[in-house]
C-alpha positions as CSV (number, residue, x, y, z in Angstrom):
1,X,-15.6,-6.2,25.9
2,X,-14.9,-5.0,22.1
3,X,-11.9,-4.8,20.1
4,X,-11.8,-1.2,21.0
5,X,-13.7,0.7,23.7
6,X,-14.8,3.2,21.5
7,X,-18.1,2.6,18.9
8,X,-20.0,4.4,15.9
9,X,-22.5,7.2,17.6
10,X,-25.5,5.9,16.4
11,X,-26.9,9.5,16.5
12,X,-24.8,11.1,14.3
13,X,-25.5,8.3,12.2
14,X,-29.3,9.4,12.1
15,X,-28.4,13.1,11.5
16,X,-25.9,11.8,8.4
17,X,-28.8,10.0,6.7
18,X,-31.4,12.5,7.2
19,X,-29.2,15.1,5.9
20,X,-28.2,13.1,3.1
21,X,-32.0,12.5,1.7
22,X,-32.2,16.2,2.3
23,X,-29.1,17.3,0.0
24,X,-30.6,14.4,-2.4
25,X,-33.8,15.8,-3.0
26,X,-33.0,19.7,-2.2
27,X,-29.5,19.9,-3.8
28,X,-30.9,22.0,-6.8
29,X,-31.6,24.6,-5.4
30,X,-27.8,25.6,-4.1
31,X,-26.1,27.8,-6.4
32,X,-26.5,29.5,-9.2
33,X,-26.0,27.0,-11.9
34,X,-29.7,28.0,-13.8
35,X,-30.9,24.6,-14.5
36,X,-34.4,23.0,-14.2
37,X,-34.4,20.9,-11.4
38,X,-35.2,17.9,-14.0
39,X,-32.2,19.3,-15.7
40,X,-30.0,19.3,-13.1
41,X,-30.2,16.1,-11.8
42,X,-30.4,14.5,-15.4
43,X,-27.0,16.5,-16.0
44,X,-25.0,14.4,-13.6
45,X,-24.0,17.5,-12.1
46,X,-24.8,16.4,-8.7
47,X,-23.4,12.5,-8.9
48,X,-20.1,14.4,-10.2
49,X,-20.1,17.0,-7.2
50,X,-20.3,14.3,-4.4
51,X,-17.8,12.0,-6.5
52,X,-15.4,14.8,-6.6
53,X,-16.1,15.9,-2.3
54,X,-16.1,12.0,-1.8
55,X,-12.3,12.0,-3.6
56,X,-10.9,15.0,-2.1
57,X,-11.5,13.8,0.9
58,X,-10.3,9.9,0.6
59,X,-7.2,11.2,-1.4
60,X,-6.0,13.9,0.8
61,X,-3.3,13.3,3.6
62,X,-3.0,16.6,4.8
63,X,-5.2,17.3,7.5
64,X,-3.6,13.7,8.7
65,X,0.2,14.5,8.8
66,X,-0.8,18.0,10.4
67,X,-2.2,16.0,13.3
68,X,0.8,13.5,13.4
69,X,3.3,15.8,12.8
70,X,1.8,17.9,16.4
71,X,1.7,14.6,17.7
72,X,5.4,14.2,17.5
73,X,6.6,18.0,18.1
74,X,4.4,17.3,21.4
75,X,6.0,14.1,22.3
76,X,9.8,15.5,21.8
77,X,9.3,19.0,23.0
78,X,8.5,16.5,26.6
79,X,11.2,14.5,26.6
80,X,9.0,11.8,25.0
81,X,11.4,11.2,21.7
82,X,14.6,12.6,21.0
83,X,13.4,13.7,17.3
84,X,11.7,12.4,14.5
85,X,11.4,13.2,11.2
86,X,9.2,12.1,7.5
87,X,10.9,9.2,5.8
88,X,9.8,10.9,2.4
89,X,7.7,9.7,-0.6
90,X,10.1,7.2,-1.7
91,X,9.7,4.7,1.4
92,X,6.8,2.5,2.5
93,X,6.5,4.4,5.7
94,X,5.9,7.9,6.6
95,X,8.1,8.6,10.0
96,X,11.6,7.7,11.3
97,X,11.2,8.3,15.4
98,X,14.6,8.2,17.2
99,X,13.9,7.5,21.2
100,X,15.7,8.7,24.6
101,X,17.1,4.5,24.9
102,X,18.8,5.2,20.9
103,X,16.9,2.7,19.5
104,X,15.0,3.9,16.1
105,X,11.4,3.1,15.4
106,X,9.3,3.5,12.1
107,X,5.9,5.0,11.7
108,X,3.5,4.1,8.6
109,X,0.5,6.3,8.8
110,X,-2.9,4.6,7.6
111,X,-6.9,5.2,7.3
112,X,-9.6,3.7,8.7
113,X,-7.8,0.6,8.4
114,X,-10.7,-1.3,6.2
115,X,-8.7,-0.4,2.8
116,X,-6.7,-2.5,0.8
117,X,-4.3,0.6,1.5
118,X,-3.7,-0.6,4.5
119,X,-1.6,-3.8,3.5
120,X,0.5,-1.1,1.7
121,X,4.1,-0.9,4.2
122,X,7.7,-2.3,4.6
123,X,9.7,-2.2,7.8
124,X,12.8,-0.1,7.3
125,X,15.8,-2.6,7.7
126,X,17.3,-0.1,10.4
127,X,14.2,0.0,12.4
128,X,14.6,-1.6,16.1
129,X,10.2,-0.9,16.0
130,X,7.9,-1.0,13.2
131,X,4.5,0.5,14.3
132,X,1.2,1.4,11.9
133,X,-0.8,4.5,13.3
134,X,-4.4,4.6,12.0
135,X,-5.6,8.1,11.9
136,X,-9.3,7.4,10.4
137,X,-11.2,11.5,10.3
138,X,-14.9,10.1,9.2
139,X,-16.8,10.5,11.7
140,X,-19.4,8.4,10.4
141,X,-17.1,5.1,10.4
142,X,-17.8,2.0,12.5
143,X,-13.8,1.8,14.9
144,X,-14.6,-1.6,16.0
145,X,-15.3,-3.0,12.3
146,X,-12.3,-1.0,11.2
147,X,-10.1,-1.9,14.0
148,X,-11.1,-5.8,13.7
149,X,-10.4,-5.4,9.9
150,X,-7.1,-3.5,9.9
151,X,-6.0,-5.9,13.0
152,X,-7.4,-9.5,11.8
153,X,-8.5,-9.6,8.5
154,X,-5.7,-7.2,7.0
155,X,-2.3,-7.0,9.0
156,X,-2.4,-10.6,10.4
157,X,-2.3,-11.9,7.0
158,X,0.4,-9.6,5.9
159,X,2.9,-10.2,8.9
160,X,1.9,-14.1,8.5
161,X,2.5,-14.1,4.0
162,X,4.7,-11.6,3.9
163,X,6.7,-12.1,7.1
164,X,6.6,-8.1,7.9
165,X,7.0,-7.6,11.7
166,X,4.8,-5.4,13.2
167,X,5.8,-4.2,16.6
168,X,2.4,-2.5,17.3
169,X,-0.8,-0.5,16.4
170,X,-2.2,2.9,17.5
171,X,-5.7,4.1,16.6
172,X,-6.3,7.7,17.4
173,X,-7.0,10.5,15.6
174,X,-8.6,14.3,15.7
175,X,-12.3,13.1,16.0
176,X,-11.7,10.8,19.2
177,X,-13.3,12.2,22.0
178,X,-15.4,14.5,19.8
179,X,-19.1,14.4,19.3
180,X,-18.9,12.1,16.2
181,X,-16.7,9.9,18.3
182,X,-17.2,9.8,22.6
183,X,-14.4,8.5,23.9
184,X,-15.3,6.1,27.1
185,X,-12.1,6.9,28.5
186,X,-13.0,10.7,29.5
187,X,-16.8,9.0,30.8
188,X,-16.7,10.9,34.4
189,X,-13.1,12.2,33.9
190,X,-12.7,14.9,31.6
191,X,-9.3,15.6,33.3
192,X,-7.9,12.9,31.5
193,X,-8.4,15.1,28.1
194,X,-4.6,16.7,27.0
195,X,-4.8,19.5,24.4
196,X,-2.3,19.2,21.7
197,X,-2.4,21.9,19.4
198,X,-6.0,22.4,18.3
199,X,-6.6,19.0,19.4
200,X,-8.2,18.3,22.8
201,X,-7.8,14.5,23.0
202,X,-8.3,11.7,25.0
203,X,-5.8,8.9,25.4
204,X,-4.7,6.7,22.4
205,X,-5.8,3.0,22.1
206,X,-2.8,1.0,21.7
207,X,-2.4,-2.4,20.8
208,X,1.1,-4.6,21.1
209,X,1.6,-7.2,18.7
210,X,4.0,-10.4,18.9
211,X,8.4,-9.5,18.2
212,X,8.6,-12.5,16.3
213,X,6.5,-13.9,12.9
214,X,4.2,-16.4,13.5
215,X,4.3,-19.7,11.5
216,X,2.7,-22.8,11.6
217,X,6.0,-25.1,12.0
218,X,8.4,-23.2,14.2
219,X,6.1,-20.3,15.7
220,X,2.9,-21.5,16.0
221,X,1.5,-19.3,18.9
222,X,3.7,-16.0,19.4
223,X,2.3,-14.1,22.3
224,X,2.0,-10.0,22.5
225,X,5.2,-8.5,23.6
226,X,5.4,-6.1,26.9
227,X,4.8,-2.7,26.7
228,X,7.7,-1.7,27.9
229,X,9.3,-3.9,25.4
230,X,8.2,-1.1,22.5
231,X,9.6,2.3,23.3
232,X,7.7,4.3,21.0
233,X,4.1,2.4,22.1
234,X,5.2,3.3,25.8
235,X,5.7,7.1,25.1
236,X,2.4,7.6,23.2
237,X,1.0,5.7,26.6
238,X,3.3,7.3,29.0
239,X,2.7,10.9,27.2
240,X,-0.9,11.0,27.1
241,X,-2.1,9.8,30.7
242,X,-3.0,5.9,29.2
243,X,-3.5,3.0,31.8
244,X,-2.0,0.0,32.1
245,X,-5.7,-1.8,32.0
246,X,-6.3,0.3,28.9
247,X,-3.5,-1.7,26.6
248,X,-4.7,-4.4,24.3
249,X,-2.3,-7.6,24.0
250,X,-2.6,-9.1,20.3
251,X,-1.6,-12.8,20.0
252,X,-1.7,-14.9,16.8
253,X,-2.1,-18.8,16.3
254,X,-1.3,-19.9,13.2
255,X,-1.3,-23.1,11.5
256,X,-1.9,-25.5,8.4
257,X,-5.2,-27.0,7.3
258,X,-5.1,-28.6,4.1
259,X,-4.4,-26.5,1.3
260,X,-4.9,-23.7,3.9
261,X,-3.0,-21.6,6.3
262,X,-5.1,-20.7,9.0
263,X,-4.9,-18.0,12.0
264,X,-6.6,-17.0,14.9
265,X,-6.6,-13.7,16.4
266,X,-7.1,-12.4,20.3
267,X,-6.8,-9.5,21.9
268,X,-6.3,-8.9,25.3
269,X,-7.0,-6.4,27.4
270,X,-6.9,-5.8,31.5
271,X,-6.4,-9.7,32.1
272,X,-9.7,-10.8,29.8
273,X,-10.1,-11.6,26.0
274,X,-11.6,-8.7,24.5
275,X,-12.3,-9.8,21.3
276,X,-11.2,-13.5,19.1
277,X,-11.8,-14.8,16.3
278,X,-12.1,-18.5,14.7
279,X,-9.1,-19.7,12.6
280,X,-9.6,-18.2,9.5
281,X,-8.3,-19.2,6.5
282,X,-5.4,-15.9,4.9
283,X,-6.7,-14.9,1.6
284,X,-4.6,-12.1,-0.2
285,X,-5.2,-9.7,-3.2
């Protein structure tokens, strides 16, 4: 088992590199810009093109907020939520939910979870749930580094230093279940695809974190909470067709070695460790 079913197509990876010593070598001869080719690649012309694609596309969070925002019209228009809407640009989280029980949960929207960006959040003080939702649209991307990353390396050691309670995690996006990204859960059951929007998907992979903060005197081993214990993780699971054998359990053990505080990480999923770690030591930015 992995820390997430899915894993990086390693075919599309082969197309991506071939096409990229392609546009390398070949990249003079698009447009109409009338240099040499010596000329145009000793202009910079070319780095500056693919620096300016490369930040469009790490910068923008439109395409992203399209996708959650159908997520979340889908989810209420069934009975899922009672509403929802953006928390605006002045909080450090995207989405106030409000569920059929009253209780209120939080959203924060991230990447592909391997970016400093993604120790970036604060639970509202009126939130009941906190939950990060990792919409990552490269294709190319590795989801089990960036899943291990976002769960172990980056949001353990947050919750843990800065004592920031995370109820949960979703990772699910527009490319899951796509070409650049086979989804195991549709292997031999395409029926299980639900088209929202534009977006034929397959079910999200959700992972339920520990309701209190670990620490090394009084908390030392803080074990995942229930499913049904988080509303909002239960109607993304409920919604879109998940199984129970599909949830992943996140525990933490944490403790004191030294000058260090140290954690472990597991995650659980259908009665077996899918994936663990080795008590690291917390190193923050």
């Amino acid at each position: 088992m992995s820390v997430i079913p899915c894993s990086k197509n390693p075919n599309l990876r082969k197309l991506i590199e071939d096409y990229t010593e392609i546009l390398k070598t070949e990249a003079h001869q698009l447009g109409s810009h009338g240099l040499t080719e010596e000329e145009f690649y000793n202009s910079g012309l070319f780095r500056g093109t693919i620096e300016r694609i490369r930040g469009q596309f790490s910068a923008t969070m439109g395409e992203k907020r399209e996708f959650a925002r159908d997520i979340l019209n889908f989810l209420q228009d069934r009975g899922f939520i009672s509403e929802w809407e953006p928390s605006g640009s002045a909080n450090r989280y995207d989405y106030t939910v409000h569920l059929q029980s009253g209780r209120v949960a939080a959203i924060e929207l991230k990447g592909c979870l391997d970016g400093n960006n993604t120790n970036i959040f604060e639970r509202p003080p009126n939130a009941n749930e906190f939950v990060i939702w990792s919409v990552c649209t490269n294709p190319g991307a590795d989801p089990r580094r960036n899943a291990w990353s976002g769960i172990h390396t980056r949001l353990s050691a947050e919750i843990i230093s800065r004592e920031q309670r995370v109820d949960g995690l979703i990772v699910w996006d527009m490319v899951c279940g796509t070409i650049g990204r086979p989804c195991p859960k549709l292997a031999g059951d395409i029926g299980r695809q639900i088209v929202v929007a534009r977006y034929p998907l397959p079910p999200p992979c959700i992972y339920v974190f520990p309701a209190t903060i670990p620490s090394p005197r009084n908390n030392p081993k803080p074990t995942a909470q229930l499913l049904d214990e988080v509303s909002l993780l239960k109607a993304f699971h409920e919604c879109f067709s998940g199984r129970g054998d599909e949830i992943n359990f996140v525990d933490f053990e944490v403790e004191h070695r030294g000058v260090d505080t140290v954690r472990k990480t597991r995650i659980r999923r259908d009665g077996q460790i899918a994936h663990e770690s080795e008590f690291t030591a917390i190193r923050r930015s």
